[in-house]
PyMOL Python script that loads the backbone (N, CA, C, O; Angstrom):
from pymol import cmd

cmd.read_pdbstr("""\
ATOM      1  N   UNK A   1      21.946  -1.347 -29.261  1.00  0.00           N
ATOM      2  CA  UNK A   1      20.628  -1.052 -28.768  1.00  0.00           C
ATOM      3  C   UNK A   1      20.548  -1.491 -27.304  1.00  0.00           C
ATOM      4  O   UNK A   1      20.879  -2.623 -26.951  1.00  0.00           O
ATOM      5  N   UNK A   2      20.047  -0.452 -26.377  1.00  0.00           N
ATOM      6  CA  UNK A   2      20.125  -0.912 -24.698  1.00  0.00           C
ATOM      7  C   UNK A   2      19.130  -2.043 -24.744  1.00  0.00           C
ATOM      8  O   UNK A   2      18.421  -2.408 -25.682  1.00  0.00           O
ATOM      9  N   UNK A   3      19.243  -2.544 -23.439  1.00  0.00           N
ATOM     10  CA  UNK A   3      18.076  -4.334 -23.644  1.00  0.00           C
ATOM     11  C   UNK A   3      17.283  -2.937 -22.539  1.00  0.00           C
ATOM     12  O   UNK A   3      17.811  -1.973 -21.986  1.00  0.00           O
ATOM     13  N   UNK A   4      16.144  -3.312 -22.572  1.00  0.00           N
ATOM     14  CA  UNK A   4      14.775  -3.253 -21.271  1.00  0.00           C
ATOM     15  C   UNK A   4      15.389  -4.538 -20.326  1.00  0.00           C
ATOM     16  O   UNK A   4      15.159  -5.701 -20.656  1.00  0.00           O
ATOM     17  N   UNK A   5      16.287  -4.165 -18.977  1.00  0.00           N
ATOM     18  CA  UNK A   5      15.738  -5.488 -18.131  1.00  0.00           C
ATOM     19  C   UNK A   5      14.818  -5.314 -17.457  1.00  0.00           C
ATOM     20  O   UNK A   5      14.227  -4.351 -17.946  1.00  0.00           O
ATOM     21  N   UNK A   6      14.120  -5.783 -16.293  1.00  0.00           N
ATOM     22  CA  UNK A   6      13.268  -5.766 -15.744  1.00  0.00           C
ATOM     23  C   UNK A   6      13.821  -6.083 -14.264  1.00  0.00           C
ATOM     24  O   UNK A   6      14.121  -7.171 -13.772  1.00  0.00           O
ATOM     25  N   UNK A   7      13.857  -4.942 -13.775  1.00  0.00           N
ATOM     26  CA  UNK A   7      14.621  -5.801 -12.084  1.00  0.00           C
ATOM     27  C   UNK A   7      13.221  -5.818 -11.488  1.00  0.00           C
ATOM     28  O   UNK A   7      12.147  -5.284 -11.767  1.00  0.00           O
ATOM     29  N   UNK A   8      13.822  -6.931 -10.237  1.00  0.00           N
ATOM     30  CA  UNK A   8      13.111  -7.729  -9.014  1.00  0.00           C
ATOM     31  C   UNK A   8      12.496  -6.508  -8.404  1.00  0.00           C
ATOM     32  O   UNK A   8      13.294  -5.647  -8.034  1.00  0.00           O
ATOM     33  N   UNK A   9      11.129  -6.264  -8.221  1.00  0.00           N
ATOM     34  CA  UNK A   9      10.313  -5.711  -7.076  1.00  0.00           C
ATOM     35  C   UNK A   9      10.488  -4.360  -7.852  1.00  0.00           C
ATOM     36  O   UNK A   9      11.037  -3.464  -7.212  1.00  0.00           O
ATOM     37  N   UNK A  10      10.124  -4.099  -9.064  1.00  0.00           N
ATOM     38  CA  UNK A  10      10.147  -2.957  -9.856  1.00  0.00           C
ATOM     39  C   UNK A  10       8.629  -2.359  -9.744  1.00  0.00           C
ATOM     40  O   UNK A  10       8.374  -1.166  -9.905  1.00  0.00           O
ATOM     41  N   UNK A  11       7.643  -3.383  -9.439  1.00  0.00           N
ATOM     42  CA  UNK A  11       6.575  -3.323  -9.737  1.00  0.00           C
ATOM     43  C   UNK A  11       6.122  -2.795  -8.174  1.00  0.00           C
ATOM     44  O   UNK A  11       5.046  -2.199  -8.117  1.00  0.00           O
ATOM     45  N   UNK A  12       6.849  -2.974  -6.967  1.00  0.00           N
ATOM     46  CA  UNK A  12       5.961  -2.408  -6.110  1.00  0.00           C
ATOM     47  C   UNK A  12       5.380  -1.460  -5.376  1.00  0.00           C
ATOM     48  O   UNK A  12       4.687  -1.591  -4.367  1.00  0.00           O
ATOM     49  N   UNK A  13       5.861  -0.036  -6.216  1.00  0.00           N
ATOM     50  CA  UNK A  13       5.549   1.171  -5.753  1.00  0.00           C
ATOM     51  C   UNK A  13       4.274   1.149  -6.285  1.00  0.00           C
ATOM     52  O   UNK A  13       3.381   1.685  -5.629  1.00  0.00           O
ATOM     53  N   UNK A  14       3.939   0.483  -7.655  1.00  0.00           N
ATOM     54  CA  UNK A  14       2.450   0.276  -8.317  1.00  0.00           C
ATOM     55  C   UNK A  14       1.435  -0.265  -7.594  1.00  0.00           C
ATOM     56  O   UNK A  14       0.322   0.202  -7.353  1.00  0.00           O
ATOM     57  N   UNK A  15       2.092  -1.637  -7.164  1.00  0.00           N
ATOM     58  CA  UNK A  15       1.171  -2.349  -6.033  1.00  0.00           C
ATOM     59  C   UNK A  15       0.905  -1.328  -4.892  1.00  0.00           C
ATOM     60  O   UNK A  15      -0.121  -1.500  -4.234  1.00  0.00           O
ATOM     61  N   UNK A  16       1.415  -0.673  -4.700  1.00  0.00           N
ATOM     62  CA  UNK A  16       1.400   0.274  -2.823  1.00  0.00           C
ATOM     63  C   UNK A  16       0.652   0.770  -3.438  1.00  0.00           C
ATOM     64  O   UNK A  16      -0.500   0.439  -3.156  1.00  0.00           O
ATOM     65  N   UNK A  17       0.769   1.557  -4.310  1.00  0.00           N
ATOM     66  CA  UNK A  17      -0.640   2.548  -4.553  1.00  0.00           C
ATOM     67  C   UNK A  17      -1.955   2.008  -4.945  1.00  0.00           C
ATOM     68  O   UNK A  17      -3.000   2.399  -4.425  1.00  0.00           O
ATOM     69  N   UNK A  18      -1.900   1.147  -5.822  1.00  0.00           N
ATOM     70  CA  UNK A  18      -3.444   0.193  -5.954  1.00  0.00           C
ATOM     71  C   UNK A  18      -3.507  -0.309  -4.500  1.00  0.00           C
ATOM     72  O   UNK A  18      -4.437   0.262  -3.930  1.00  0.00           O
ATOM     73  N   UNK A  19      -3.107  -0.840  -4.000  1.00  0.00           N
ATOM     74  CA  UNK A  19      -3.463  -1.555  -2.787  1.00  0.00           C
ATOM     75  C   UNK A  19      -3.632  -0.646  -1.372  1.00  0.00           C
ATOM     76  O   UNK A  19      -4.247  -1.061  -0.390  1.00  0.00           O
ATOM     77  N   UNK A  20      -3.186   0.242  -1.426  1.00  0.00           N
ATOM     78  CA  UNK A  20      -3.763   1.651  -0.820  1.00  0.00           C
ATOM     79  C   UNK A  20      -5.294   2.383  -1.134  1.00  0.00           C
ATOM     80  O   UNK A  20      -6.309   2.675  -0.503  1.00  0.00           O
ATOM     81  N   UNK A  21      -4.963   2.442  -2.013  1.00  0.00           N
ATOM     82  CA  UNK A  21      -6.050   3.122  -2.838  1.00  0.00           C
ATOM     83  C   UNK A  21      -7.675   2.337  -2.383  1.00  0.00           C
ATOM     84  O   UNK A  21      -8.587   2.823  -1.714  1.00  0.00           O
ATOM     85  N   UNK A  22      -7.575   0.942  -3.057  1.00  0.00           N
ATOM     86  CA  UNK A  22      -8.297  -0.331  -3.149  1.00  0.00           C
ATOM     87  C   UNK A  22      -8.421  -0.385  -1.268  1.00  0.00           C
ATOM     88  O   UNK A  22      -9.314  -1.138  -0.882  1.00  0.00           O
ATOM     89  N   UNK A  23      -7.700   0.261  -0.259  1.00  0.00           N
ATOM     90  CA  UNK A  23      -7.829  -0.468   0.932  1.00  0.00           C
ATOM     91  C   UNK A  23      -8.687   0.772   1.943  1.00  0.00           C
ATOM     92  O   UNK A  23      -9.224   0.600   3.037  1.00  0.00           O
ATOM     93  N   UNK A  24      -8.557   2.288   0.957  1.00  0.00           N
ATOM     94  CA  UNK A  24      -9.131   3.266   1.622  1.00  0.00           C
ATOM     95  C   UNK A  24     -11.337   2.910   0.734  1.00  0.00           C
ATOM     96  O   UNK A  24     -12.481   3.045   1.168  1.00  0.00           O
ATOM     97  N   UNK A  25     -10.957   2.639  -0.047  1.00  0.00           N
ATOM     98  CA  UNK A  25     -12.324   2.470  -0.821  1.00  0.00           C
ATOM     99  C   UNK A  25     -13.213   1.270  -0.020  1.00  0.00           C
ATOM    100  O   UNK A  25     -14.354   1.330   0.438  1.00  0.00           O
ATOM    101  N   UNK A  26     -12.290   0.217  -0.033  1.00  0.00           N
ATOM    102  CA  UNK A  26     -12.965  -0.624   1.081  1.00  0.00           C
ATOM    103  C   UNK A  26     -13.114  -0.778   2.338  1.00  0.00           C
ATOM    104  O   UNK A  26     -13.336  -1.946   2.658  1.00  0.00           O
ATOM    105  N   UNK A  27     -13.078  -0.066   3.139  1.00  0.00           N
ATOM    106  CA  UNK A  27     -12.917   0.505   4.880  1.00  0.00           C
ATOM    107  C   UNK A  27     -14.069   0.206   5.607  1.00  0.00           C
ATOM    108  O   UNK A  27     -14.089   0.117   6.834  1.00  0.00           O
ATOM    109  N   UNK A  28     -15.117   0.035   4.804  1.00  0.00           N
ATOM    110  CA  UNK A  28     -16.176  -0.537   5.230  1.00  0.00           C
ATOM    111  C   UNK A  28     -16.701  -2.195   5.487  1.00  0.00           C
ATOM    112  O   UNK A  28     -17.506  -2.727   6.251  1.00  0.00           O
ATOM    113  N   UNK A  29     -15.842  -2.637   4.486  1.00  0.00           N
ATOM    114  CA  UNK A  29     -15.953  -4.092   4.003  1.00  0.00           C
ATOM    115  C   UNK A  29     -15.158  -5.149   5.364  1.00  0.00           C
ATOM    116  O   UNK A  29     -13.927  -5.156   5.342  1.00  0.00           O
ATOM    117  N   UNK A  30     -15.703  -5.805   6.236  1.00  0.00           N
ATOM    118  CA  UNK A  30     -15.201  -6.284   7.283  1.00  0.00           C
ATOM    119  C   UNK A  30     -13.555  -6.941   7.142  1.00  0.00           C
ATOM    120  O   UNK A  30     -13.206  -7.688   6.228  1.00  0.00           O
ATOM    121  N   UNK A  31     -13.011  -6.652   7.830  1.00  0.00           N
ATOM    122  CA  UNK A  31     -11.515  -6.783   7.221  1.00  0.00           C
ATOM    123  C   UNK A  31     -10.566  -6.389   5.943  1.00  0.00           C
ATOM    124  O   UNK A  31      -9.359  -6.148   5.935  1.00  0.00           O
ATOM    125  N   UNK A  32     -11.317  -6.402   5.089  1.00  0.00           N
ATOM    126  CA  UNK A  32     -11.441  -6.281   3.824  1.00  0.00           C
ATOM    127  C   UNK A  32      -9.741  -5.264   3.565  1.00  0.00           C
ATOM    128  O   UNK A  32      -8.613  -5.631   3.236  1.00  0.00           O
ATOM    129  N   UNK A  33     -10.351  -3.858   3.927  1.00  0.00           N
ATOM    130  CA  UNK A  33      -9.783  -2.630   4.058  1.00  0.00           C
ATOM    131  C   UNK A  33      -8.690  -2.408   5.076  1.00  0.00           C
ATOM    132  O   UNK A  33      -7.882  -1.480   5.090  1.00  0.00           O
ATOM    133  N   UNK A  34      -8.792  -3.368   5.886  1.00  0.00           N
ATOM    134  CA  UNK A  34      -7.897  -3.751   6.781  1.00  0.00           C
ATOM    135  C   UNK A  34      -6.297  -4.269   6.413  1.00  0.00           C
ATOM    136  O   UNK A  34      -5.246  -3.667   6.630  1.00  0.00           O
ATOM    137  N   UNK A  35      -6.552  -5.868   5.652  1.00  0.00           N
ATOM    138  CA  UNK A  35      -5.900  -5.999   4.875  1.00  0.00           C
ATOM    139  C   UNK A  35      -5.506  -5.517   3.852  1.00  0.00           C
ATOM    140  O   UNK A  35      -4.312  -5.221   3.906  1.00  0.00           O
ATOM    141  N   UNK A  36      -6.083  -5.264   2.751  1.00  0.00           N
ATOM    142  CA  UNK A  36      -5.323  -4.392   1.878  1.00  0.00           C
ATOM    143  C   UNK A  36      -4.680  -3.310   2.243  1.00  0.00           C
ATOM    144  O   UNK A  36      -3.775  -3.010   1.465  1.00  0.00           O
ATOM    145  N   UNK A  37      -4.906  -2.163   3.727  1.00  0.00           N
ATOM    146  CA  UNK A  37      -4.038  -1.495   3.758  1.00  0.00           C
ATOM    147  C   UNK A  37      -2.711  -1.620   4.705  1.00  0.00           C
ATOM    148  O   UNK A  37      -1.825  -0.781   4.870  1.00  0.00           O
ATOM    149  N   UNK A  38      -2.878  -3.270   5.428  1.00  0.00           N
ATOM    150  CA  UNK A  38      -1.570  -3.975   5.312  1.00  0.00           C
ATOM    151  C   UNK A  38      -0.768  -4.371   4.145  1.00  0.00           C
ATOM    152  O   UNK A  38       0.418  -4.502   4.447  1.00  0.00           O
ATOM    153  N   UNK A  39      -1.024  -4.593   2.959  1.00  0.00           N
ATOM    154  CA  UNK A  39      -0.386  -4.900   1.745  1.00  0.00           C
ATOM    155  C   UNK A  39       0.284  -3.529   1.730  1.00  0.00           C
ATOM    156  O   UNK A  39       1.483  -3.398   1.978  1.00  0.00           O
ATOM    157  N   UNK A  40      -0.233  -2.877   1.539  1.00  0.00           N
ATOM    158  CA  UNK A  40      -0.302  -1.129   1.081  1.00  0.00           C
ATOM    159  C   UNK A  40       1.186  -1.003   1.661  1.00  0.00           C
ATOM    160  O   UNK A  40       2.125  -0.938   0.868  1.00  0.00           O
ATOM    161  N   UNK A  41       1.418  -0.965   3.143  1.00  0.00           N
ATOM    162  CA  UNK A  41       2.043  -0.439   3.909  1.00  0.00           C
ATOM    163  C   UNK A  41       3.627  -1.378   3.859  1.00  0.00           C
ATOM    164  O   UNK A  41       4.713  -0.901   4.187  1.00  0.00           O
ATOM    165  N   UNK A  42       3.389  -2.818   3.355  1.00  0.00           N
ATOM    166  CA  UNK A  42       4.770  -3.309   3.405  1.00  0.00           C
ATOM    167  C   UNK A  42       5.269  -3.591   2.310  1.00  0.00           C
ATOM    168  O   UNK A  42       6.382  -4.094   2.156  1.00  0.00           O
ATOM    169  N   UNK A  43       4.073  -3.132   0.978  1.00  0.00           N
ATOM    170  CA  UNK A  43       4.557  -2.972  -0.116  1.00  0.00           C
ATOM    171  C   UNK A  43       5.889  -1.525   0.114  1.00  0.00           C
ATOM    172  O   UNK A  43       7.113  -1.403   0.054  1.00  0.00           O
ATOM    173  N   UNK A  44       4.714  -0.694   0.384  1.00  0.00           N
ATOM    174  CA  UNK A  44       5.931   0.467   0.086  1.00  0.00           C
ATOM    175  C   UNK A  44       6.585   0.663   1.267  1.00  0.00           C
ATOM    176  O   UNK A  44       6.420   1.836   1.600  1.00  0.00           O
ATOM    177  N   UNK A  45       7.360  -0.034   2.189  1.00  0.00           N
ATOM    178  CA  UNK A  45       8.142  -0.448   3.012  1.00  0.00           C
ATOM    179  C   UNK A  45       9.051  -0.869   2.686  1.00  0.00           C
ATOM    180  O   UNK A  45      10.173  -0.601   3.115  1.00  0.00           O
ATOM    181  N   UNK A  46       8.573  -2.117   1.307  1.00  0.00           N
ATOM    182  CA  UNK A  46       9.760  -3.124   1.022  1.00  0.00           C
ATOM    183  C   UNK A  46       9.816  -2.294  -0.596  1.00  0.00           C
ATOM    184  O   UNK A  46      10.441  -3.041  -1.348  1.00  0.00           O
ATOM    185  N   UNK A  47       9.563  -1.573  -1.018  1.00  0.00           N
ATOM    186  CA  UNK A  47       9.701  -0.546  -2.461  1.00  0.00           C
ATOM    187  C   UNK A  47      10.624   0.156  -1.690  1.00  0.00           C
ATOM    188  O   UNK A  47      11.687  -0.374  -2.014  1.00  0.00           O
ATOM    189  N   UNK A  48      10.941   1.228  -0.672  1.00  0.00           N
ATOM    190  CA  UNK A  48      11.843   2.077  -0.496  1.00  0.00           C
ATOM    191  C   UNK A  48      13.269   1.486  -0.013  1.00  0.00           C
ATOM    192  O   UNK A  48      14.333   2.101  -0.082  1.00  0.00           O
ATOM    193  N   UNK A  49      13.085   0.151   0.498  1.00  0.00           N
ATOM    194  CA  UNK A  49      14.192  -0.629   0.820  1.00  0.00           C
ATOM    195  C   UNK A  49      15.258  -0.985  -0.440  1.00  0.00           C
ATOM    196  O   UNK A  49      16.410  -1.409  -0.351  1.00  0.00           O
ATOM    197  N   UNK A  50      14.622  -0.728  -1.411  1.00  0.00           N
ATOM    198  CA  UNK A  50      15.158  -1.527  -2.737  1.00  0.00           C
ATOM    199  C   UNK A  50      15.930  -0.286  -3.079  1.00  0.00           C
ATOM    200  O   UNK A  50      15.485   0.836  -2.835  1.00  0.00           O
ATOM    201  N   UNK A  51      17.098  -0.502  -3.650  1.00  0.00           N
ATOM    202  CA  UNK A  51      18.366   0.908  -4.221  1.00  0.00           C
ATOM    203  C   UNK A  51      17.868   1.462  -5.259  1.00  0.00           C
ATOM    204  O   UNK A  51      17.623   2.661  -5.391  1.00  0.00           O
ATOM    205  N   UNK A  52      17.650   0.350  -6.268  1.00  0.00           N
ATOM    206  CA  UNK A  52      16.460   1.431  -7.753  1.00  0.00           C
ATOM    207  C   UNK A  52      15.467   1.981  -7.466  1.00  0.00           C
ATOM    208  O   UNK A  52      15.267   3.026  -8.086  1.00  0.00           O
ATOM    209  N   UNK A  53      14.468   1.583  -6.488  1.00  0.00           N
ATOM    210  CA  UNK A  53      13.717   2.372  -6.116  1.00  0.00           C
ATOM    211  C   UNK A  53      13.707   3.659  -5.828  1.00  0.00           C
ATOM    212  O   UNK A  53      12.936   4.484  -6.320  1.00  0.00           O
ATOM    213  N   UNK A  54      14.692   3.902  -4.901  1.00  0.00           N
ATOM    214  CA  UNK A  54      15.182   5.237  -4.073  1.00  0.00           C
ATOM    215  C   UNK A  54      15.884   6.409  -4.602  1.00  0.00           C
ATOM    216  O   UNK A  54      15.893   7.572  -4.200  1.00  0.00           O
ATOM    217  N   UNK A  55      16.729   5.600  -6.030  1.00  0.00           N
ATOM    218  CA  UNK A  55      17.660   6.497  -6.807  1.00  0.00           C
ATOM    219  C   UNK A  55      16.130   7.190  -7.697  1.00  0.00           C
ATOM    220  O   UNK A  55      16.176   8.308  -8.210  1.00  0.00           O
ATOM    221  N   UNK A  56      14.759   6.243  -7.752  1.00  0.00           N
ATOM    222  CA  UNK A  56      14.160   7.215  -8.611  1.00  0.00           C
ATOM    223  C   UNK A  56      12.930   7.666  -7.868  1.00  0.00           C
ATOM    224  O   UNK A  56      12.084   7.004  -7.267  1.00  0.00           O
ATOM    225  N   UNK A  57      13.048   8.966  -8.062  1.00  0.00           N
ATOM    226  CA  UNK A  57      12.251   9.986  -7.278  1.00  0.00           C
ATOM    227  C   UNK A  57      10.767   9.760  -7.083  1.00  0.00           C
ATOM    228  O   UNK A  57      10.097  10.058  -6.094  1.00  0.00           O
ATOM    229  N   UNK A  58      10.266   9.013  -8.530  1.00  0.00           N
ATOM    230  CA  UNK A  58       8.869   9.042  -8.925  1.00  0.00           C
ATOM    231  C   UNK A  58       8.378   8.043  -7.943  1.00  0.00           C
ATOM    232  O   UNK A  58       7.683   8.179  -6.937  1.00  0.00           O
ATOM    233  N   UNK A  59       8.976   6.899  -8.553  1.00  0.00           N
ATOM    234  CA  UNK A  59       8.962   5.521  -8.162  1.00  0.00           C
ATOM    235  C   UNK A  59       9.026   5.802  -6.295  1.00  0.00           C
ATOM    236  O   UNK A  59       8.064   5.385  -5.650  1.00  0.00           O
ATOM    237  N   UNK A  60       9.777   6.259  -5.808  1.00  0.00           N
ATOM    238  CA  UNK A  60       9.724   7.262  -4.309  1.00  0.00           C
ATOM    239  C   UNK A  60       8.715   7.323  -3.782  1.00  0.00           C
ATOM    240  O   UNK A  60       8.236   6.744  -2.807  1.00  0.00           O
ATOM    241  N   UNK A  61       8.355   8.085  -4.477  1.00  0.00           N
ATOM    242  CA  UNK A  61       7.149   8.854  -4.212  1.00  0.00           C
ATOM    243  C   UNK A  61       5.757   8.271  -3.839  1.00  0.00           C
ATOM    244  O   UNK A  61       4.907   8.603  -3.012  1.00  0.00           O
ATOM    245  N   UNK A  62       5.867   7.023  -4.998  1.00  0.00           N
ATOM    246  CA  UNK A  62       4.342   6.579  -5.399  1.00  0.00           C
ATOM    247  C   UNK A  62       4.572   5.210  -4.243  1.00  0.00           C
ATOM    248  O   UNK A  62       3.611   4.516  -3.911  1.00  0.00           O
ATOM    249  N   UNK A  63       5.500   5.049  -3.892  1.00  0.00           N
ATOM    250  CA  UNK A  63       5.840   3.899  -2.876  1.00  0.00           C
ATOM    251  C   UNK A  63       5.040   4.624  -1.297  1.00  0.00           C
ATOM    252  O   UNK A  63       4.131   4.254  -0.552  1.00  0.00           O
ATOM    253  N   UNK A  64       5.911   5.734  -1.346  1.00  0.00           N
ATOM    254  CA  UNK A  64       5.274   6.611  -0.132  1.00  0.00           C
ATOM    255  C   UNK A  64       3.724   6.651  -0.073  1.00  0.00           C
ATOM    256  O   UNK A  64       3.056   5.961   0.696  1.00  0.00           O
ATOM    257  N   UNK A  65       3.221   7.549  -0.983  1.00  0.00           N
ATOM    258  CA  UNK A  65       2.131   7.742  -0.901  1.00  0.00           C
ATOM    259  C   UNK A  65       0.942   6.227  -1.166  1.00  0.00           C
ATOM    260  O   UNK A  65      -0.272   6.120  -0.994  1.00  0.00           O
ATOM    261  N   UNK A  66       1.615   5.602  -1.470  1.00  0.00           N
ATOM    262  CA  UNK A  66       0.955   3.840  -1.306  1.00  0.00           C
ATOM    263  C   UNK A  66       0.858   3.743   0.273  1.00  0.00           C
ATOM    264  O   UNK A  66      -0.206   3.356   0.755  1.00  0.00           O
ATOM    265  N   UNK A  67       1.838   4.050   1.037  1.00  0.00           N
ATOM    266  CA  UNK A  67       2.231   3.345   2.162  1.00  0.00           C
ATOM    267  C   UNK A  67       1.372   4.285   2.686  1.00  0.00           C
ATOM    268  O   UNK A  67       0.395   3.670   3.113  1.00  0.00           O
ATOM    269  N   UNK A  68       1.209   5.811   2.920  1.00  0.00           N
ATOM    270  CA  UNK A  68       0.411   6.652   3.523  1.00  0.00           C
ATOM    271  C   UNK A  68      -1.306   6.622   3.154  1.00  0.00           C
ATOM    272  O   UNK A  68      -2.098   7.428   3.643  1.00  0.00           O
ATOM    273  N   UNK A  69      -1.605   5.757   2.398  1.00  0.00           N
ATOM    274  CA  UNK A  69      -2.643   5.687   1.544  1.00  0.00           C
ATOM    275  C   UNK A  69      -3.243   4.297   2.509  1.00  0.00           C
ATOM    276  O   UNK A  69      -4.382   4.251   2.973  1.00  0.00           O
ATOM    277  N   UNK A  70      -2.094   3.109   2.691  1.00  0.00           N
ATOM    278  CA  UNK A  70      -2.465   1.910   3.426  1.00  0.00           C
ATOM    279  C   UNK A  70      -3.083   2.269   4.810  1.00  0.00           C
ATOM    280  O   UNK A  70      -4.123   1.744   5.207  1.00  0.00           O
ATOM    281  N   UNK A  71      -2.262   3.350   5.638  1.00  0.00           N
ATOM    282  CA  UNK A  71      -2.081   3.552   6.867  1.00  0.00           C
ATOM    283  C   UNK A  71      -3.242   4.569   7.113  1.00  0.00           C
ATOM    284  O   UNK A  71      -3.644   4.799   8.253  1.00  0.00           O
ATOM    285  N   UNK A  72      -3.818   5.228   5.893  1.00  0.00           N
ATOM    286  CA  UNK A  72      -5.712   5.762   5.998  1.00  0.00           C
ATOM    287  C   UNK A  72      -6.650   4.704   5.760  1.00  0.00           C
ATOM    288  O   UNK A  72      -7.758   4.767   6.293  1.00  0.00           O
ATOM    289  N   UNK A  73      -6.417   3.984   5.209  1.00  0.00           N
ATOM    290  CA  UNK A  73      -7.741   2.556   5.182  1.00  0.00           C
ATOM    291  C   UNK A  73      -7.142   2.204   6.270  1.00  0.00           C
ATOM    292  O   UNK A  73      -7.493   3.033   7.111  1.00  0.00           O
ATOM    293  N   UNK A  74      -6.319   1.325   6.825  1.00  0.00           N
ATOM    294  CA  UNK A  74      -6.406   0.903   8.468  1.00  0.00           C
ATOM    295  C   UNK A  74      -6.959   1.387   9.882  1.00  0.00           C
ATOM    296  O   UNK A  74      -7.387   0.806  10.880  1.00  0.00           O
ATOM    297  N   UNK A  75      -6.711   3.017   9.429  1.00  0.00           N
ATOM    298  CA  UNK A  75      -7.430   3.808  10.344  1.00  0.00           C
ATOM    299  C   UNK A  75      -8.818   3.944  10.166  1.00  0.00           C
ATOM    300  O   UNK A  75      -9.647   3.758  11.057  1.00  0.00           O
ATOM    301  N   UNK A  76      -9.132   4.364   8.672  1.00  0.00           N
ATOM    302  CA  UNK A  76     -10.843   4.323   8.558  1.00  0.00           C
ATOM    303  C   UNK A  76     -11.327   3.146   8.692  1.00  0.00           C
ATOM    304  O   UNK A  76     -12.547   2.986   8.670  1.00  0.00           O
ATOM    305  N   UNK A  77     -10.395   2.019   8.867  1.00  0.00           N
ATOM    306  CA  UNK A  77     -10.983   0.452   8.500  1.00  0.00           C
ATOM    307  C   UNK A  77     -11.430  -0.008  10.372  1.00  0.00           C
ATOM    308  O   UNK A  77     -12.321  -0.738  10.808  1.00  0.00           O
ATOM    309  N   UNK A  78     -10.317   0.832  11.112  1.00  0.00           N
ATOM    310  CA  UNK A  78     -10.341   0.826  12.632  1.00  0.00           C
ATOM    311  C   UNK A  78     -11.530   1.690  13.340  1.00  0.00           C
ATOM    312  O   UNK A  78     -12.025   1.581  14.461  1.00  0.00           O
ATOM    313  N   UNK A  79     -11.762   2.457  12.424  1.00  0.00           N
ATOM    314  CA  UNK A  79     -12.953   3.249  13.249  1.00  0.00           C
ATOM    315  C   UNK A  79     -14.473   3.055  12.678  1.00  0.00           C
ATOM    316  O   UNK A  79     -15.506   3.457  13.215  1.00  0.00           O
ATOM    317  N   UNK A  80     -14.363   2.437  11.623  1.00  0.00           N
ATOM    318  CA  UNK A  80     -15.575   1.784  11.160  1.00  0.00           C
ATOM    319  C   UNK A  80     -16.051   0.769  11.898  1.00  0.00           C
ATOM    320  O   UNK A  80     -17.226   0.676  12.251  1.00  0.00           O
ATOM    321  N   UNK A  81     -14.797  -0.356  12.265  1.00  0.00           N
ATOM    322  CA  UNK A  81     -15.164  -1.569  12.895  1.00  0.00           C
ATOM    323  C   UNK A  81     -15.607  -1.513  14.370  1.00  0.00           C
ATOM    324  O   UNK A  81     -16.391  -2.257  14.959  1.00  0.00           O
ATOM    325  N   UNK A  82     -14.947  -0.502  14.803  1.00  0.00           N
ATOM    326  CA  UNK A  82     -14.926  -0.257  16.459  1.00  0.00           C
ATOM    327  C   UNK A  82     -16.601  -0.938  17.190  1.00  0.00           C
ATOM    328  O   UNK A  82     -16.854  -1.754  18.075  1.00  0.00           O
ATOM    329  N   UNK A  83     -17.439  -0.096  16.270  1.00  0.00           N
ATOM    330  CA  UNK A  83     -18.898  -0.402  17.077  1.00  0.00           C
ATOM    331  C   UNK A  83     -19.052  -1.528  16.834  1.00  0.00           C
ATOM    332  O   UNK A  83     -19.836  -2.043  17.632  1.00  0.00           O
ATOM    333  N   UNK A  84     -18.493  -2.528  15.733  1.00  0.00           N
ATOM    334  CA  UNK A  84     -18.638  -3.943  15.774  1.00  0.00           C
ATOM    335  C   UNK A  84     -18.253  -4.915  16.587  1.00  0.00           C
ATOM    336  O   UNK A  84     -18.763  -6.018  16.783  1.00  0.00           O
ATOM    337  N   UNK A  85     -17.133  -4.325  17.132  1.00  0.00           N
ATOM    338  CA  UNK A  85     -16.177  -5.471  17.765  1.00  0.00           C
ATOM    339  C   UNK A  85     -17.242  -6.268  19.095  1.00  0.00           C
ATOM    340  O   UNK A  85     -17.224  -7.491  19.240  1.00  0.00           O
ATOM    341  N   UNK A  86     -18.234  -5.224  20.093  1.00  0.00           N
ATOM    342  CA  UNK A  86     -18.942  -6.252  21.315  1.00  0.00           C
ATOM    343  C   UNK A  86     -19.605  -7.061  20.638  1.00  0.00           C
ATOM    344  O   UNK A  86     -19.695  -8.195  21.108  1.00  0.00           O
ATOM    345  N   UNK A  87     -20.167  -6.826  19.558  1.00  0.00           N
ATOM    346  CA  UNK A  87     -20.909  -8.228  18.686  1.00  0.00           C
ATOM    347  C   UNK A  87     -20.648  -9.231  18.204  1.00  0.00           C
ATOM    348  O   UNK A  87     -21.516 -10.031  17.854  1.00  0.00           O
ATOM    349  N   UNK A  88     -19.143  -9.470  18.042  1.00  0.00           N
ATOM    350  CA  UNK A  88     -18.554 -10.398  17.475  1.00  0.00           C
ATOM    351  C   UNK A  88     -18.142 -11.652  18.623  1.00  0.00           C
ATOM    352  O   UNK A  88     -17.549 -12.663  18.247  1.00  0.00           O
TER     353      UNK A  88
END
""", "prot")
cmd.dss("prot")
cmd.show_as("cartoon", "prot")
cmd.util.cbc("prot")
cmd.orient("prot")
């Protein structure tokens, strides 16, 4: 019977996309959206770096679109804040 292992950083094409996702929803929230779509972006940075990752297509994919997902909340998170910044 094969074992289930569980390799290192299996989980972070999942994280890129929640934390993408979670960073375009909050874009409004002062920093908030900011950060999370820094998570977003070095999650699936450090997901495509990994060899299991890359050999599987899905897992690919959902790393990518995490990372492209981070890099729209930073931007909506950048143009939300803009009129804030002389007040601060």
């Amino acid at each position: 019977m094969p074992r289930c292992t569980k390799r290192p950083g299996a989980g972070l094409p999942n994280a890129s996309m929640v934390l993408g996702v979670l960073s375009i929803a909050s874009f409004w929230v002062f920093g908030l959206g900011f950060a999370l779509g820094v998570g977003a972006v070095a999650c699936g940075a450090l997901a495509t770096s990994r060899s299991h990752v890359a050999d599987d297509e899905a897992a690919s994919l959902r790393a990518l679109l995490g990372a492209l997902a981070g890099v729209a909340g930073i931007t909506a998170s950048a143009i939300a804040l803009t009129p804030l910044l002389p007040h601060l």
